[in-house]
LOMAR-614607 format. One record per residue: residue number from 1; residue in one letter; chain; x, y, z of N, C-alpha, C in turn. Coordinates in Angstrom, 1 decimal. Layout:
N
   n res chain n.east n.north   n.up ca.east ca.north  ca.up c.east c.north   c.up
 NUM   A     A      X       Y      Z       X        Y      Z      X       Y      Z
...
END
This chain:
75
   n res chain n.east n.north   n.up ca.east ca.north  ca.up c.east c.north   c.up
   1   X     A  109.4   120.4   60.6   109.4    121.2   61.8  108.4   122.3   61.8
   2   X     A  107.7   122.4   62.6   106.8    123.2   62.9  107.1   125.1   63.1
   3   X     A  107.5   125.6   62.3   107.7    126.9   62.0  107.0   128.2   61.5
   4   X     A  107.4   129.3   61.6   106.9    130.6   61.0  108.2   131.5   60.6
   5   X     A  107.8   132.6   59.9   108.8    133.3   59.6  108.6   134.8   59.5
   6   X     A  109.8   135.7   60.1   109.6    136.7   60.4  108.9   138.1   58.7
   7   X     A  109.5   137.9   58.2   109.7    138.6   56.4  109.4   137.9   55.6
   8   X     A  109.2   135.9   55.7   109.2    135.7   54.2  107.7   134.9   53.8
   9   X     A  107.0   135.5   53.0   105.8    134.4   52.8  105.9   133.6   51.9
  10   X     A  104.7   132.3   52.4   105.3    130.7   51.6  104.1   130.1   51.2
  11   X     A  104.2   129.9   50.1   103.1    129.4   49.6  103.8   127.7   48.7
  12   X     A  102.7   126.8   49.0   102.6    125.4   48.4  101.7   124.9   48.3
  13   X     A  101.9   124.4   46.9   101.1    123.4   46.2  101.2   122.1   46.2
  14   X     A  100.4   120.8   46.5   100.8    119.5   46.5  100.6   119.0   45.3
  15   X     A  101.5   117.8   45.2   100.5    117.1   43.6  100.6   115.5   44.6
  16   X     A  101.0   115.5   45.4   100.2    114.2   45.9   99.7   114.4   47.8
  17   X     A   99.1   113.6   48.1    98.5    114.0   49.9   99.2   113.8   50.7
  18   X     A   99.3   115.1   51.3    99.7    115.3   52.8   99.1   116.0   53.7
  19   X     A   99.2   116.1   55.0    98.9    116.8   55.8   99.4   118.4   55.7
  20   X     A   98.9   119.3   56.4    99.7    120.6   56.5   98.9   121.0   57.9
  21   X     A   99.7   121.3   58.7    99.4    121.3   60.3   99.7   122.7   60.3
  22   X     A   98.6   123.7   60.4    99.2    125.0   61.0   98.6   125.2   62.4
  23   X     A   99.8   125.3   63.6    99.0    125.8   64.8   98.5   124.2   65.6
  24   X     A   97.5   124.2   65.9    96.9    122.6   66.4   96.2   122.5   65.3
  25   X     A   95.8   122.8   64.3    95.0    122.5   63.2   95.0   121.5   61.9
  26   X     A   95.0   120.8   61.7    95.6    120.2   60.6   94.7   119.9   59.5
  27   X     A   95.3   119.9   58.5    94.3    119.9   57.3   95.2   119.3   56.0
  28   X     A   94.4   118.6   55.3    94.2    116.9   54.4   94.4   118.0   53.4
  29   X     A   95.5   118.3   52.7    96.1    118.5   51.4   96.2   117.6   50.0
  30   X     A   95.3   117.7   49.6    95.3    116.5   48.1   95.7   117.0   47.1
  31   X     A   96.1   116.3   46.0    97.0    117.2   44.8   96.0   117.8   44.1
  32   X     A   96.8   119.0   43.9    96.3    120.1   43.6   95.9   121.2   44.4
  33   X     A   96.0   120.9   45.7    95.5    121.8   46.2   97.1   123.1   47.0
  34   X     A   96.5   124.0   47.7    97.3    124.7   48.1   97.2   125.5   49.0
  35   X     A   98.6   125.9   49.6    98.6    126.6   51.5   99.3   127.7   51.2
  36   X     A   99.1   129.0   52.0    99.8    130.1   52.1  100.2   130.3   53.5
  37   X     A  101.2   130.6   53.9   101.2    131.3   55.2  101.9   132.7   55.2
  38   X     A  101.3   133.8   55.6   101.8    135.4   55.5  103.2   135.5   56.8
  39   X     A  104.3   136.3   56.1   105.0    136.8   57.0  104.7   136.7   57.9
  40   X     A  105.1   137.1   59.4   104.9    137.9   60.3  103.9   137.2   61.3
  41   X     A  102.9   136.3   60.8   102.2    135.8   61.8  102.8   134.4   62.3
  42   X     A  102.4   134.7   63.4   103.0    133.7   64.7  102.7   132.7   64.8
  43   X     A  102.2   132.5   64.1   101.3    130.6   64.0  102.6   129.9   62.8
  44   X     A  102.9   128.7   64.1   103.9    127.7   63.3  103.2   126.9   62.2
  45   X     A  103.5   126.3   60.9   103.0    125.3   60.3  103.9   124.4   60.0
  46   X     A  103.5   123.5   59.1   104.6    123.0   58.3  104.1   121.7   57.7
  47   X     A  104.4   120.9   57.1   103.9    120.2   55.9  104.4   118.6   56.8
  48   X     A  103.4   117.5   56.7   103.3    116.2   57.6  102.9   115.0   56.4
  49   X     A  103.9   114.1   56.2   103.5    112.9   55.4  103.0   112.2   55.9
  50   X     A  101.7   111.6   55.9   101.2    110.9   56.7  100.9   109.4   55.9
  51   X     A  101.1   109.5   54.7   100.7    108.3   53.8  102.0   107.1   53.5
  52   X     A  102.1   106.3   53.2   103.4    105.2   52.8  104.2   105.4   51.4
  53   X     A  104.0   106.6   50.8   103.9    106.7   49.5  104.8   108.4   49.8
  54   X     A  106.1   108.8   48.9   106.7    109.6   49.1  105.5   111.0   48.4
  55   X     A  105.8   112.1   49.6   104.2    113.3   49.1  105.7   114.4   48.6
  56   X     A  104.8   114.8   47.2   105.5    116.2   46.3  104.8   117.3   46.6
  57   X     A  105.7   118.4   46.6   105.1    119.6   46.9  106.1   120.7   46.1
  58   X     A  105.8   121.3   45.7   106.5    122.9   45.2  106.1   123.6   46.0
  59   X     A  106.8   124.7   46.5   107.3    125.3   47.9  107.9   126.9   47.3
  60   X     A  107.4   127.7   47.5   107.9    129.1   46.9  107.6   130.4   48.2
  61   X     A  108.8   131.0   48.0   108.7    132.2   49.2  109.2   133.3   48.7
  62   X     A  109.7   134.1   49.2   110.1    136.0   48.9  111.6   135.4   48.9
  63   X     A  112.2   134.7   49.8   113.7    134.4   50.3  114.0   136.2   50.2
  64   X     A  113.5   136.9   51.5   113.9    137.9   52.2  115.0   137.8   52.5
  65   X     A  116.2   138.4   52.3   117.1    138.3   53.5  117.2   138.4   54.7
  66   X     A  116.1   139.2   55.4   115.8    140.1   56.6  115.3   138.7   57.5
  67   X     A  114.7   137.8   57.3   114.1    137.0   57.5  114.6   136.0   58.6
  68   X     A  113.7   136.3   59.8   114.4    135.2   60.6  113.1   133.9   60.8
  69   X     A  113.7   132.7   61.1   112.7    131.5   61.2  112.0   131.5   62.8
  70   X     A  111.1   131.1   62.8   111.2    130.9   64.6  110.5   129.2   64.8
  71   X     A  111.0   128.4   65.3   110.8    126.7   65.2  109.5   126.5   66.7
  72   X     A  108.3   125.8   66.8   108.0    125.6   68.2  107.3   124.5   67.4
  73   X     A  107.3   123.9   68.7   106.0    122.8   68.1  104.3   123.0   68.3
  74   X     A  103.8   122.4   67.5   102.4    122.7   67.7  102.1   122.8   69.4
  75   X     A  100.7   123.0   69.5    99.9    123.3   70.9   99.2   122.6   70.7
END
């Protein structure tokens, strides 16, 4: 789901390809590589399998308490 978050920043690494859609933007994530998104900005992302083949990712944030999600779909 296409999301942002008010307090908590998120950063991921893939070890195999996927998509990572931030906004209307999308961009070809190959293993090894990696995405940040900072608190507080308003641009939804979120991580898109596009291949036949199940995609790994490690996924790490602040887990703020304060922290609210906000869900929209891309534009």
């Amino acid at each position: 789901m296409c999301h942002w978050h008010t307090h908590e920043d998120e950063f991921c690494m893939c070890s195999r390809a996927s998509w990572c859609c931030a906004a209307a933007r999308e961009q070809l994530l190959t293993a090894g590589m990696c995405a940040g998104f900072a608190a507080g900005a308003e641009q939804g992302h979120q991580l898109i399998n596009r291949s036949d083949r199940p995609a790994r990712y490690l996924e790490v944030s602040n887990r703020d308490a304060a922290d609210t999600a906000h869900y929209s779909d891309p534009e």
